[in-house]
C-alpha positions in Angstrom: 9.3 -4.4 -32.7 8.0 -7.7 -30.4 9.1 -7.8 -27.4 10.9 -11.4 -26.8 8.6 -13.9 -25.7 10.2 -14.6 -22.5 9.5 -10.4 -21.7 6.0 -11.1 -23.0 4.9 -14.4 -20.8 6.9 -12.0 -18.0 4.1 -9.3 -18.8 1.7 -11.5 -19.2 2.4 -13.5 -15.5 2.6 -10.0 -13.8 -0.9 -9.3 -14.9 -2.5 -12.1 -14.1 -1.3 -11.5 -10.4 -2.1 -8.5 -10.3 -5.9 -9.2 -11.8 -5.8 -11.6 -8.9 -4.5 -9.1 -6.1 -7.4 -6.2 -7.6 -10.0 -9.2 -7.6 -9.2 -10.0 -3.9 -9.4 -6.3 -2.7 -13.3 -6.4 -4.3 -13.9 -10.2 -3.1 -12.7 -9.0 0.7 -14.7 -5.5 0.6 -17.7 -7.7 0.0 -17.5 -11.2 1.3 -14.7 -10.2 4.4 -11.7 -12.3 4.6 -13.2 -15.2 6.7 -15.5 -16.2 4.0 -13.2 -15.4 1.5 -13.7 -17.7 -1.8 -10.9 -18.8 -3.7 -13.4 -19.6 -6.4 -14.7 -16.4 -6.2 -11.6 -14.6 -6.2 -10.7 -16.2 -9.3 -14.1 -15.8 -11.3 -13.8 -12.0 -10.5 -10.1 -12.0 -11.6 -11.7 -13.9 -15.0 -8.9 -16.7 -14.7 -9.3 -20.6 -14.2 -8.9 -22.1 -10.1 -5.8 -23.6 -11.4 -4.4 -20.4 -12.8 -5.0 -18.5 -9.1 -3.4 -21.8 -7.1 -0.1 -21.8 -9.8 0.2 -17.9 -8.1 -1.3 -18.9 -4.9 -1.2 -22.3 -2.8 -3.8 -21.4 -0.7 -6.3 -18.8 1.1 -3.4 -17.7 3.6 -0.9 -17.7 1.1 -3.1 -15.1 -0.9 -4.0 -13.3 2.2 0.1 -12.5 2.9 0.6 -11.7 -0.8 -2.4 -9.2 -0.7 -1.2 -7.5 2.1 2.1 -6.6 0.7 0.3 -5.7 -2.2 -1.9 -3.2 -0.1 1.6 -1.9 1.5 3.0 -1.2 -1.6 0.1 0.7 -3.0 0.0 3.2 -0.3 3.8 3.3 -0.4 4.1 3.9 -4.3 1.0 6.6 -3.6 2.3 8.0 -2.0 5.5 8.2 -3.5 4.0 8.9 -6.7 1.9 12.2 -4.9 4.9 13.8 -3.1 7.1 13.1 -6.5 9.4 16.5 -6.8 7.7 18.2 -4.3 9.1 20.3 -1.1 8.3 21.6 2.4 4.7 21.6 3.1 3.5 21.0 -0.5 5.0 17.8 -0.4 3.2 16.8 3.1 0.0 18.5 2.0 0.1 16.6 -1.1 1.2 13.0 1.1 -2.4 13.9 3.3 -4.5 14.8 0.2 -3.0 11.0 -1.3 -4.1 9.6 2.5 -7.5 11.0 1.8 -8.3 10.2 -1.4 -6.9 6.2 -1.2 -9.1 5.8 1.7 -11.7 7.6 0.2 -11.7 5.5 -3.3 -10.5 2.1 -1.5 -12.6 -0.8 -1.3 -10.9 -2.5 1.8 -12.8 0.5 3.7 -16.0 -1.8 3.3 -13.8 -4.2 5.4 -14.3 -2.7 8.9 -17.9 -2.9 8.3 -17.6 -6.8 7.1 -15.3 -8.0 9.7 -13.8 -5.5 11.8 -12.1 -8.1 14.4 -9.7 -9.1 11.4 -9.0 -5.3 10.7 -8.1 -4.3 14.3 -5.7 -7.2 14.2 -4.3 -5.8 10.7 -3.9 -2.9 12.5 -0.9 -3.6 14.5 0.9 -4.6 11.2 -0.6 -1.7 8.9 0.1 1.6 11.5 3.6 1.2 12.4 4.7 1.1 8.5 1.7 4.4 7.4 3.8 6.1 10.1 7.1 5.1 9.1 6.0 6.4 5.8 5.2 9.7 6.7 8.5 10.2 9.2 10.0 10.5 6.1 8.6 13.8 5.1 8.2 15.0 8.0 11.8 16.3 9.2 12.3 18.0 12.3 12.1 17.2 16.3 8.4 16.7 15.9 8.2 14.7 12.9 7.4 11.2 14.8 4.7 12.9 16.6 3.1 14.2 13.5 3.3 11.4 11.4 1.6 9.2 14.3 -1.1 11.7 14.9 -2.3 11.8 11.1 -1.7 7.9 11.1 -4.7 7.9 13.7 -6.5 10.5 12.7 -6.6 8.7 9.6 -6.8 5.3 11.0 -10.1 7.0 13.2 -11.6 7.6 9.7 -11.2 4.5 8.3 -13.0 2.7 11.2 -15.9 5.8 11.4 -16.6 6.4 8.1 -17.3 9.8 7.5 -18.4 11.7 4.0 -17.1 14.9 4.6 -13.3 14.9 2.7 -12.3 18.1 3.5 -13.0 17.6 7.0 -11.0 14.6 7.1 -8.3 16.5 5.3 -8.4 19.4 7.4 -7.8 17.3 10.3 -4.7 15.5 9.2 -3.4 19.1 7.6 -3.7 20.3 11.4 -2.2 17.0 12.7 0.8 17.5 10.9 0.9 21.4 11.6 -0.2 22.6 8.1 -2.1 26.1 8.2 -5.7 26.5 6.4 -4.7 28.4 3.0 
């Protein structure tokens, strides 16, 4: 069976913007959002200028949509990673999703590019990772833990550092998870 074409253009339109969203993440990780190309942006997406402006007026307008983009990748994450889960497995598994989407994300490159324009992002990005985690972390202490793995994590992403179990045995401890 075909799906009708109004579902299929649907599809289709959803794609695109999302090949544009993924083609700004890899644009920004190596050109930094101040000398972001719009051109660029839509030759690593593999669509036309007039194709990326129909989804996007302009540079700021693309900016705003690809940081809700960003927030809903780390929300759906880490959704996705805690999924039927319970107790501690279900916050070990929420701090093995924060290591490995830092890990594997290109934005990281970002600090290193322009860290100015990150710091700023920061004030945006922390306050909703830590909203995030409040949620599975119950209990009198739960805002503290969930802001002390936000910075822990937040100090990784600025320092890079190779060592992933390191960086995971950290935000275990910050949210009070005992070494198995």
């Amino acid at each position: 069976m075909n799906e009708p074409a109004s579902d299929a253009a649907a599809a289709e339109d959803t794609s695109t913007r999302h090949r544009i969203l993924v083609a700004t993440a890899e644009v920004l990780s190596r050109s930094g959002q101040t000398k972001l190309s719009l051109s660029e942006v839509a030759l690593q997406a593999g669509v036309s200028r007039p194709t990326l402006y129909r989804w996007f007026a302009d540079k700021p307008a693309l900016l705003e949509a690809f940081g809700i983009y960003e927030r809903e990748m780390f929300e759906t994450g880490i959704a996705k990673a805690t999924a039927g889960l319970r107790g501690n497995d279900r916050v070990d598994a929420a701090m093995r999703f924060i290591v490995d989407y830092q890990q594997s994300y290109s934005g990281v490159r970002l600090v290193d590019i322009e860290p100015e324009v990150v710091i700023g992002r920061l004030a945006h990005i922390i306050p909703a990772m830590r909203a995030q985690l409040e949620k599975l972390l119950p209990g009198p202490n739960g805002a503290v833990k969930a802001a002390t793995a936000i910075r822990v994590a937040v100090s990784h992403y600025i320092v890079r550092a190779d060592d992933d179990d390191q960086f995971l045995a950290q935000l275990r401890h910050s949210v009070g998870i005992k070494p198995s």
